[in-house]
Structures are given as structure tokens and as C-alpha cells.
ModelCIF file with pLDDT and N, C-alpha, C, O atoms, coordinates in Angstrom:
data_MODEL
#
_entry.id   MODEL 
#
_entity.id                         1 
_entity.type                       polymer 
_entity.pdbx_number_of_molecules   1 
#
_entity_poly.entity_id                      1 
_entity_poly.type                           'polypeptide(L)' 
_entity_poly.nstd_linkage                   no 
_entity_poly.nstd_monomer                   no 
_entity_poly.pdbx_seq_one_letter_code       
;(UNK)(UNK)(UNK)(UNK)(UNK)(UNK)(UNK)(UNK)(UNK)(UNK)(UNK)(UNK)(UNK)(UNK)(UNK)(UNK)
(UNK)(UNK)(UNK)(UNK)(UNK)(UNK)(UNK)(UNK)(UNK)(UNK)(UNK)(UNK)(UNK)(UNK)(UNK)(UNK)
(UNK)(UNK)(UNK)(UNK)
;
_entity_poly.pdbx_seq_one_letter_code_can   XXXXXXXXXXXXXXXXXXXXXXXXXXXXXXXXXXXX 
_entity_poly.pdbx_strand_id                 A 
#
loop_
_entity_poly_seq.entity_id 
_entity_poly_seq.num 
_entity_poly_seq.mon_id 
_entity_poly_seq.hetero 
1 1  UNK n 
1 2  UNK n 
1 3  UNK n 
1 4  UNK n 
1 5  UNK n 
1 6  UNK n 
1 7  UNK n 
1 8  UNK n 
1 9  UNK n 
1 10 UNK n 
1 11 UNK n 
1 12 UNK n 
1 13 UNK n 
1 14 UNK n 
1 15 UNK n 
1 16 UNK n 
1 17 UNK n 
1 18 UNK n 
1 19 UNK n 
1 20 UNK n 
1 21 UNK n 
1 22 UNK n 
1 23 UNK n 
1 24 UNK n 
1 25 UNK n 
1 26 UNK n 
1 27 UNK n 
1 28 UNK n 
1 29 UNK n 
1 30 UNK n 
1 31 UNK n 
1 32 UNK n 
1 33 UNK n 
1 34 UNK n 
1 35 UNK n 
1 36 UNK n 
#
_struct_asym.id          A 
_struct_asym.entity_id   1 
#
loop_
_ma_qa_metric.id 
_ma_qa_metric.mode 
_ma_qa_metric.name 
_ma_qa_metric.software_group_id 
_ma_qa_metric.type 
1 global pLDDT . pLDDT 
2 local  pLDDT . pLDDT 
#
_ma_qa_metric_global.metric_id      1 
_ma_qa_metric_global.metric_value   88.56 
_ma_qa_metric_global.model_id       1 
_ma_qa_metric_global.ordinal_id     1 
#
loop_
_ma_qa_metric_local.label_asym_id 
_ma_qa_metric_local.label_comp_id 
_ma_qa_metric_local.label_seq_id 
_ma_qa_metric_local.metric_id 
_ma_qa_metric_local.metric_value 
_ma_qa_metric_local.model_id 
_ma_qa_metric_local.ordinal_id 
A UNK 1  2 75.00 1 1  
A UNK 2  2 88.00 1 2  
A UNK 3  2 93.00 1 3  
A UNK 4  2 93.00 1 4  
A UNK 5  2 94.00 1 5  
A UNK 6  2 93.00 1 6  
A UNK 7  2 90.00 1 7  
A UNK 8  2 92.00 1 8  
A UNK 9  2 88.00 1 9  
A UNK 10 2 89.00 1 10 
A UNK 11 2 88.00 1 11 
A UNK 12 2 83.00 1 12 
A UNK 13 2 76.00 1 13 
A UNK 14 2 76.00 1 14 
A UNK 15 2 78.00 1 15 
A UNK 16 2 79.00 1 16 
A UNK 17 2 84.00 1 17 
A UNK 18 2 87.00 1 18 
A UNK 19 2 88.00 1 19 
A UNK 20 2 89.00 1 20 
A UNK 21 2 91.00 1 21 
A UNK 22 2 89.00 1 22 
A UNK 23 2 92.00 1 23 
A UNK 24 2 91.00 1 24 
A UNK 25 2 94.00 1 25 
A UNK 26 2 96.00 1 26 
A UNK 27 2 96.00 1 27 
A UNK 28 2 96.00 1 28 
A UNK 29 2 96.00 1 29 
A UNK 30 2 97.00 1 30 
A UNK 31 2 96.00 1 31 
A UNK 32 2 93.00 1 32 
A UNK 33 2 92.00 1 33 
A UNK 34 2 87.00 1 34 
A UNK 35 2 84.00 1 35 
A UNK 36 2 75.00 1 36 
#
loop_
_atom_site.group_PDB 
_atom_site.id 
_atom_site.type_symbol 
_atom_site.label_atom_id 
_atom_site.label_alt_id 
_atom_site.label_comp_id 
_atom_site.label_asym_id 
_atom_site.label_entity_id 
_atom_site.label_seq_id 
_atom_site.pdbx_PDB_ins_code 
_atom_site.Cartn_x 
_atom_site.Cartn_y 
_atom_site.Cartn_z 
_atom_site.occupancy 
_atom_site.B_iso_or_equiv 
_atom_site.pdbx_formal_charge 
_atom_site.auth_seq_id 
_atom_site.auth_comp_id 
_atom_site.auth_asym_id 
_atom_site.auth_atom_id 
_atom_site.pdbx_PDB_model_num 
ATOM 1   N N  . UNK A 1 1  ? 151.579 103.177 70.309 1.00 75.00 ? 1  UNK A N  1 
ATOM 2   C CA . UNK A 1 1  ? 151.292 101.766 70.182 1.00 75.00 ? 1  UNK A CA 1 
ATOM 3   C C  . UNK A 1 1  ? 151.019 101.222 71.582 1.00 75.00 ? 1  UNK A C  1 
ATOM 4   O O  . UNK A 1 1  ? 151.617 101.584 72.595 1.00 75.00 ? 1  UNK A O  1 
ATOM 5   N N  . UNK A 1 2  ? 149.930 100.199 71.513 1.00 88.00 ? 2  UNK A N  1 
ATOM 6   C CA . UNK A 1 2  ? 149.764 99.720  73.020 1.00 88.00 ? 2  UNK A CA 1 
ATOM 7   C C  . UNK A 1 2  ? 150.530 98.754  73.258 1.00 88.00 ? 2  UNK A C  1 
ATOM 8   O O  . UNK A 1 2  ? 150.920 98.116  72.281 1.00 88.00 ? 2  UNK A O  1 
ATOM 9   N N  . UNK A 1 3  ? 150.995 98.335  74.643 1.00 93.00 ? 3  UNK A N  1 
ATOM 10  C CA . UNK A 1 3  ? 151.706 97.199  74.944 1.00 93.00 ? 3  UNK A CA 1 
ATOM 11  C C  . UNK A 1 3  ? 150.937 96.460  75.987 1.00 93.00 ? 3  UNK A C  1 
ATOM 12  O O  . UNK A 1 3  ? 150.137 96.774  76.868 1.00 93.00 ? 3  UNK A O  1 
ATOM 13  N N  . UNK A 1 4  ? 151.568 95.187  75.486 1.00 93.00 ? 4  UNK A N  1 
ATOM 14  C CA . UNK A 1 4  ? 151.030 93.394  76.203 1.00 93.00 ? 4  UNK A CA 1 
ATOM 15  C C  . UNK A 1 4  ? 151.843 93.256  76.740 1.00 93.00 ? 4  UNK A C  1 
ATOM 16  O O  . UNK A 1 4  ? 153.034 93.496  76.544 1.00 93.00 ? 4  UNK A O  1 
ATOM 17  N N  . UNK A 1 5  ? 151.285 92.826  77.540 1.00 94.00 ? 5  UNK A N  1 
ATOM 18  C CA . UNK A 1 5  ? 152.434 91.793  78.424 1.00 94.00 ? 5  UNK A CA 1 
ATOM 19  C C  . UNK A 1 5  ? 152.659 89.947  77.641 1.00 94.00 ? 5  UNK A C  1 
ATOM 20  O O  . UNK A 1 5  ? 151.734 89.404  77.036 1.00 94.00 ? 5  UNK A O  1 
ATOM 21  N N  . UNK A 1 6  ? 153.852 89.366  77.821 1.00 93.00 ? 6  UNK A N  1 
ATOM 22  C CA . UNK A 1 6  ? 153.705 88.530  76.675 1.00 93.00 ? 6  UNK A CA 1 
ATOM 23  C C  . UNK A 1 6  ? 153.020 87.321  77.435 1.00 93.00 ? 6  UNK A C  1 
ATOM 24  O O  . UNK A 1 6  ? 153.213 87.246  78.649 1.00 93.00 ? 6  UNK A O  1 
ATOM 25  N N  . UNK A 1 7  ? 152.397 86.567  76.939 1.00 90.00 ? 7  UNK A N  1 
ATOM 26  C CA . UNK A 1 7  ? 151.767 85.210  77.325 1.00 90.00 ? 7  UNK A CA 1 
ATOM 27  C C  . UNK A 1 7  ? 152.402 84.352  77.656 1.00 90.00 ? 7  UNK A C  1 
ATOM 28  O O  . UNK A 1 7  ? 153.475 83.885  77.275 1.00 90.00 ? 7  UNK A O  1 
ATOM 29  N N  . UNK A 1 8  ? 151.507 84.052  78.636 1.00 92.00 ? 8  UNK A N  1 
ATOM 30  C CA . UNK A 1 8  ? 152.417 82.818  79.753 1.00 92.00 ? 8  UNK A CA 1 
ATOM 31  C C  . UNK A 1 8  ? 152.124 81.486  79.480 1.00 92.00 ? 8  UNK A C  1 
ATOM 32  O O  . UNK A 1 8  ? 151.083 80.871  79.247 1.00 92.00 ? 8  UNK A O  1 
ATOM 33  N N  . UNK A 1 9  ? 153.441 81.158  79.578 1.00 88.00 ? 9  UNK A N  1 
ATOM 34  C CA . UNK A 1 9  ? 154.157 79.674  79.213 1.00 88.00 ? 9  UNK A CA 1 
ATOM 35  C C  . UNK A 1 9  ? 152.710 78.996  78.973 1.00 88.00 ? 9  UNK A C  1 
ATOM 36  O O  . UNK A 1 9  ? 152.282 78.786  77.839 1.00 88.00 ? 9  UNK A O  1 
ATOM 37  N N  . UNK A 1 10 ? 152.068 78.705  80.032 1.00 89.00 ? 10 UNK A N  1 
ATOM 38  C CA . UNK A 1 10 ? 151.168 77.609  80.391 1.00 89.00 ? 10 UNK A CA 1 
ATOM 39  C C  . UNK A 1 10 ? 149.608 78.274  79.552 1.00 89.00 ? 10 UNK A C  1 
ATOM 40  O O  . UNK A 1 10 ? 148.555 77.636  79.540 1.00 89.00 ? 10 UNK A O  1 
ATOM 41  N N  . UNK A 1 11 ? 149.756 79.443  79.004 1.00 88.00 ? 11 UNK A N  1 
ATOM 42  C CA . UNK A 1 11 ? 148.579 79.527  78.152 1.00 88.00 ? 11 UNK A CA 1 
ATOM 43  C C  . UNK A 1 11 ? 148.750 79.355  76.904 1.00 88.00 ? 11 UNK A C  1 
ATOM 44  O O  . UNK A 1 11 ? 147.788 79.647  76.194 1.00 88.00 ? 11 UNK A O  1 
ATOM 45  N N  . UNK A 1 12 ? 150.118 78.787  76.171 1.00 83.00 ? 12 UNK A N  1 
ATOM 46  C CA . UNK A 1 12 ? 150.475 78.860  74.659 1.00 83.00 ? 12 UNK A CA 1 
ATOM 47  C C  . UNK A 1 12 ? 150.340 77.766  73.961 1.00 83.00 ? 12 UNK A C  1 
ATOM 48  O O  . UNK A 1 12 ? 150.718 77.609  72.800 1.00 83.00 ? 12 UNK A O  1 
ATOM 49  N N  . UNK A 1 13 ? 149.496 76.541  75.032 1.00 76.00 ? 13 UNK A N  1 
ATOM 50  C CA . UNK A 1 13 ? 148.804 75.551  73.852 1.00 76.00 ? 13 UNK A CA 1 
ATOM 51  C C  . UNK A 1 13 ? 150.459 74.405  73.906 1.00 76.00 ? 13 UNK A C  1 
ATOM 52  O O  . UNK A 1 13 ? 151.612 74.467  74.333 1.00 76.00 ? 13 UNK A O  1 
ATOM 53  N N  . UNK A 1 14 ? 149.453 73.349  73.081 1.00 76.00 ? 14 UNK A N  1 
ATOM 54  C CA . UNK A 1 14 ? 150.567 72.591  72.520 1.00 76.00 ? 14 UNK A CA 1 
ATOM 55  C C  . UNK A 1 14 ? 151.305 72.980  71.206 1.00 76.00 ? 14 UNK A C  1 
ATOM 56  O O  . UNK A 1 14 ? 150.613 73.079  70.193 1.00 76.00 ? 14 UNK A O  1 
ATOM 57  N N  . UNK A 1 15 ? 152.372 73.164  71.141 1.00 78.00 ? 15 UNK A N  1 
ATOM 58  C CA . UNK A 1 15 ? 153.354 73.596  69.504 1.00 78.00 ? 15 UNK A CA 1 
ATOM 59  C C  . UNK A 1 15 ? 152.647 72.448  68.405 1.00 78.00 ? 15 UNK A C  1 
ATOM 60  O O  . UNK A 1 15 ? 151.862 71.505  68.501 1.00 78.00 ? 15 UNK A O  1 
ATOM 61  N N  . UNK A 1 16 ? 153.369 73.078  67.388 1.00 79.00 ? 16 UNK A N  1 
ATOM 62  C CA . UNK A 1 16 ? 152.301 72.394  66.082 1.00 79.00 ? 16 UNK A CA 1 
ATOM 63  C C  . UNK A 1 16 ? 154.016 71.618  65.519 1.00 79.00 ? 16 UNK A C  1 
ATOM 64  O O  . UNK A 1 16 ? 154.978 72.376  65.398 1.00 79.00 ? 16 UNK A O  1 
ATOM 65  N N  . UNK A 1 17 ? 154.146 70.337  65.277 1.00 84.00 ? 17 UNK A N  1 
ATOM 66  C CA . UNK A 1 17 ? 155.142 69.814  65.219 1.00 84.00 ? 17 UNK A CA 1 
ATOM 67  C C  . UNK A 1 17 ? 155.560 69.946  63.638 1.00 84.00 ? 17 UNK A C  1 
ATOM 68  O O  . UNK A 1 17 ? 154.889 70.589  62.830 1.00 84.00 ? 17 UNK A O  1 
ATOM 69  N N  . UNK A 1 18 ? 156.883 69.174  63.286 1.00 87.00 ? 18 UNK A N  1 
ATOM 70  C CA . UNK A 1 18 ? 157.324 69.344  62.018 1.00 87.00 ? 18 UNK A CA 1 
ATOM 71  C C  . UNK A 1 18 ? 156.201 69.167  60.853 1.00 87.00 ? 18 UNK A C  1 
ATOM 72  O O  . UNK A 1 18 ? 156.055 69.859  59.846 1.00 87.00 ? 18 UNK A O  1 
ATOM 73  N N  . UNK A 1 19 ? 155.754 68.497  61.108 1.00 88.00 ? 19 UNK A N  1 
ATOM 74  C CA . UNK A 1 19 ? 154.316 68.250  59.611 1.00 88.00 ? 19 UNK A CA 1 
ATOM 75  C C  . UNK A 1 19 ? 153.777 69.229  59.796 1.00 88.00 ? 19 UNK A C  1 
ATOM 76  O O  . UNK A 1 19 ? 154.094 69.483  58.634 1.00 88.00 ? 19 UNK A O  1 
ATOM 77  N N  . UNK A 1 20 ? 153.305 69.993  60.075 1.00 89.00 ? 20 UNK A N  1 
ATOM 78  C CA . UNK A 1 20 ? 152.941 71.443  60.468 1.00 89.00 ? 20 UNK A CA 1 
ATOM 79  C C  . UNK A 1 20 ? 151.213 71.359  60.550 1.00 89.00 ? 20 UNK A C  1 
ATOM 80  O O  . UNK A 1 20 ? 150.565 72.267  60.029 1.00 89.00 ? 20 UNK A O  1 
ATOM 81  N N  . UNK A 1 21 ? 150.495 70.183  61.253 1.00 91.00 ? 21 UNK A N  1 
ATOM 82  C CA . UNK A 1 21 ? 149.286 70.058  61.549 1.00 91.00 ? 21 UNK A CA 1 
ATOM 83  C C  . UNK A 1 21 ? 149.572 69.141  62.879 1.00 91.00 ? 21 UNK A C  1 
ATOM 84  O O  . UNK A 1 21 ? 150.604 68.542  63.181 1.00 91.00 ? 21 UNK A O  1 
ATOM 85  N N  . UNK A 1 22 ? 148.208 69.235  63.639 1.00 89.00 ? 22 UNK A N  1 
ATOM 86  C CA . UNK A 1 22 ? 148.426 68.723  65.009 1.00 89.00 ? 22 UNK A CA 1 
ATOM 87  C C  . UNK A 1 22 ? 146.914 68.104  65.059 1.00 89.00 ? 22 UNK A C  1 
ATOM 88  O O  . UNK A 1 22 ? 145.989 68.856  65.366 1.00 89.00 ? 22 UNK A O  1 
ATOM 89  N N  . UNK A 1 23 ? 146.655 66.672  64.744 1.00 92.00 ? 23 UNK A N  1 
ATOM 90  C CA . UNK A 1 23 ? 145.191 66.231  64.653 1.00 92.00 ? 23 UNK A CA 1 
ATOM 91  C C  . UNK A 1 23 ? 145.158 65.872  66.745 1.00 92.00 ? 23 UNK A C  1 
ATOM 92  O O  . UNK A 1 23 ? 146.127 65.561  67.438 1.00 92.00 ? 23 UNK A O  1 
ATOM 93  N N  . UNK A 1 24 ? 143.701 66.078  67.201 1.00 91.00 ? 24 UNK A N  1 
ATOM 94  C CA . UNK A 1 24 ? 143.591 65.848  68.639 1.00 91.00 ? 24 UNK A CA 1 
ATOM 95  C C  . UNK A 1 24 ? 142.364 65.367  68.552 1.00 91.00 ? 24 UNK A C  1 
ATOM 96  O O  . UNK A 1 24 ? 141.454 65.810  67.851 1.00 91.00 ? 24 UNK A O  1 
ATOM 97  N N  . UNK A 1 25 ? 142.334 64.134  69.517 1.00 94.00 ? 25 UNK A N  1 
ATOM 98  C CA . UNK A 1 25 ? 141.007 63.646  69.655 1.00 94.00 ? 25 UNK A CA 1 
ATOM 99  C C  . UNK A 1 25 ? 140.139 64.267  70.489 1.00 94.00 ? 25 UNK A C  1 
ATOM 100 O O  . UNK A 1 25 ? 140.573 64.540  71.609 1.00 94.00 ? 25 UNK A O  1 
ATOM 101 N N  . UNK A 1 26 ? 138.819 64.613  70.179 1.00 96.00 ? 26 UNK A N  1 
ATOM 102 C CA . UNK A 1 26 ? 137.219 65.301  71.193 1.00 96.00 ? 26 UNK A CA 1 
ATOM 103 C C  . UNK A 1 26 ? 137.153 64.335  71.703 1.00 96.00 ? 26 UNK A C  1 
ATOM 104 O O  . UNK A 1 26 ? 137.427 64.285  72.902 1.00 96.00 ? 26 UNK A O  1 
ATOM 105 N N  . UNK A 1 27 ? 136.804 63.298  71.074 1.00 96.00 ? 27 UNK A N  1 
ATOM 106 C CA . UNK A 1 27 ? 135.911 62.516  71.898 1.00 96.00 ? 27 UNK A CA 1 
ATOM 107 C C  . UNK A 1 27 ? 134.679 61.994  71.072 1.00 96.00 ? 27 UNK A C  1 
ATOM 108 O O  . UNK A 1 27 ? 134.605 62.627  70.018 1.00 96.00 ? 27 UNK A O  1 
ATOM 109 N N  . UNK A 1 28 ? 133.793 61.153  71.184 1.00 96.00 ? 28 UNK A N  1 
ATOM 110 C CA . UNK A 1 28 ? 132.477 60.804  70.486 1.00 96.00 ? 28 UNK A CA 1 
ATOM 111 C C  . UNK A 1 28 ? 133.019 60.736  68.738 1.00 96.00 ? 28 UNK A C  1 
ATOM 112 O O  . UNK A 1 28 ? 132.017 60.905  68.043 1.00 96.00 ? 28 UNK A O  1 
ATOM 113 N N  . UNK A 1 29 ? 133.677 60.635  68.282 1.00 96.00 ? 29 UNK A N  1 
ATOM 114 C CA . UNK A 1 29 ? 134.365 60.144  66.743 1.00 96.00 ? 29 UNK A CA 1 
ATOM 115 C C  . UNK A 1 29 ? 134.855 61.492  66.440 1.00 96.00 ? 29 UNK A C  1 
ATOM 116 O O  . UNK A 1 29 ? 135.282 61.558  65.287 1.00 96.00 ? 29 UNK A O  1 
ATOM 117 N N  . UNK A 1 30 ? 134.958 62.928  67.302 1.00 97.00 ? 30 UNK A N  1 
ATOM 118 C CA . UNK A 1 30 ? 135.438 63.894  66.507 1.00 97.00 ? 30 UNK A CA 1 
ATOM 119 C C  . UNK A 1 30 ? 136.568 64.381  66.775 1.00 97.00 ? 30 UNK A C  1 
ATOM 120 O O  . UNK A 1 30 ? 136.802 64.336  67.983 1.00 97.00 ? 30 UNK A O  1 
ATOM 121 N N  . UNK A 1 31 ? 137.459 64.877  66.096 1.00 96.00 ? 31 UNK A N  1 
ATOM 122 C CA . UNK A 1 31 ? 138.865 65.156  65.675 1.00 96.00 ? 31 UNK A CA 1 
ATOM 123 C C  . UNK A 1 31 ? 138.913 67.031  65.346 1.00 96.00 ? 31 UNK A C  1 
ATOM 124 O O  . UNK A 1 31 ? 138.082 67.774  64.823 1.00 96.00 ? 31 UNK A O  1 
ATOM 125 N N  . UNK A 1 32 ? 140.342 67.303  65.959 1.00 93.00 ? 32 UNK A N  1 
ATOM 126 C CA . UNK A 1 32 ? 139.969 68.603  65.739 1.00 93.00 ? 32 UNK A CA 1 
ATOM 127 C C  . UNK A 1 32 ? 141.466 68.609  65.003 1.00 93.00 ? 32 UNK A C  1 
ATOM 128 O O  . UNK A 1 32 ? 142.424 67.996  65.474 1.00 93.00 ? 32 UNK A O  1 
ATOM 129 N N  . UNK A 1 33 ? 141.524 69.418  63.744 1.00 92.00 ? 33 UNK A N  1 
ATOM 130 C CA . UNK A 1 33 ? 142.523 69.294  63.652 1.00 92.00 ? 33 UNK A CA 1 
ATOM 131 C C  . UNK A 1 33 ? 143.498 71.198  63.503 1.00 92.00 ? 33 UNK A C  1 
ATOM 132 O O  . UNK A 1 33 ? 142.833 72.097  62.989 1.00 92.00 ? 33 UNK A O  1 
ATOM 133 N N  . UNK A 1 34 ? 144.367 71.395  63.790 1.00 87.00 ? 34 UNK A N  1 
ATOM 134 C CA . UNK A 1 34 ? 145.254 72.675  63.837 1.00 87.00 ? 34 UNK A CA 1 
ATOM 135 C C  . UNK A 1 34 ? 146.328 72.710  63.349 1.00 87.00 ? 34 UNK A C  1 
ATOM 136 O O  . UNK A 1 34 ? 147.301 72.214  63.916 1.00 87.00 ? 34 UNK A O  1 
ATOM 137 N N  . UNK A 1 35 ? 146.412 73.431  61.935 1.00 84.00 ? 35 UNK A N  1 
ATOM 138 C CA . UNK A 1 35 ? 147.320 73.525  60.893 1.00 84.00 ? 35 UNK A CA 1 
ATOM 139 C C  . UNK A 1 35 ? 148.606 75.125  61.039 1.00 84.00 ? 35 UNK A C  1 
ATOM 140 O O  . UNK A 1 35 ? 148.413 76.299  61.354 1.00 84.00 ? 35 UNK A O  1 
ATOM 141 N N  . UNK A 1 36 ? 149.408 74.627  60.774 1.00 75.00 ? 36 UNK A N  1 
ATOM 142 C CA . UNK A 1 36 ? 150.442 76.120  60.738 1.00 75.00 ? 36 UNK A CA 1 
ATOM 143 C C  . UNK A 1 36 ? 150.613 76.818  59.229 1.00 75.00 ? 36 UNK A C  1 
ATOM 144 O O  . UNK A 1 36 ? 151.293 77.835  59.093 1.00 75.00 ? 36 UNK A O  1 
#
């Protein structure tokens, strides 16, 4: 099996909170949204 090294702090994004979707504004009216 190959091994990773594990990912660093500062590349793991924002956490997806208790509602388990995370809507973020683009910009220009668009919305991105990221579901768990």
C-alpha cells in the first residue's frame, strides 16, 4: 500500500458545519454551495 503524508492544516478548506451544507458567495449573483 502507498503512503501520504497527511494534509496540512492550512490546505483542508473550511469544515462543513452542523446543517451539513456550507453555501459561499462567488461573486456576480453566484453561490457555490458544498454538502456533506
Amino acid at each position: 500500500m502507498t503512503e501520504f503524508s497527511p494534509v496540512p492544516e492550512f490546505a483542508r478548506g473550511l469544515g462543513i458545519p452542523n446543517s451539513g451544507y456550507r453555501v459561499t458567495h462567488l461573486g456576480g449573483g453566484a453561490y457555490g454551495i458544498t454538502a456533506w
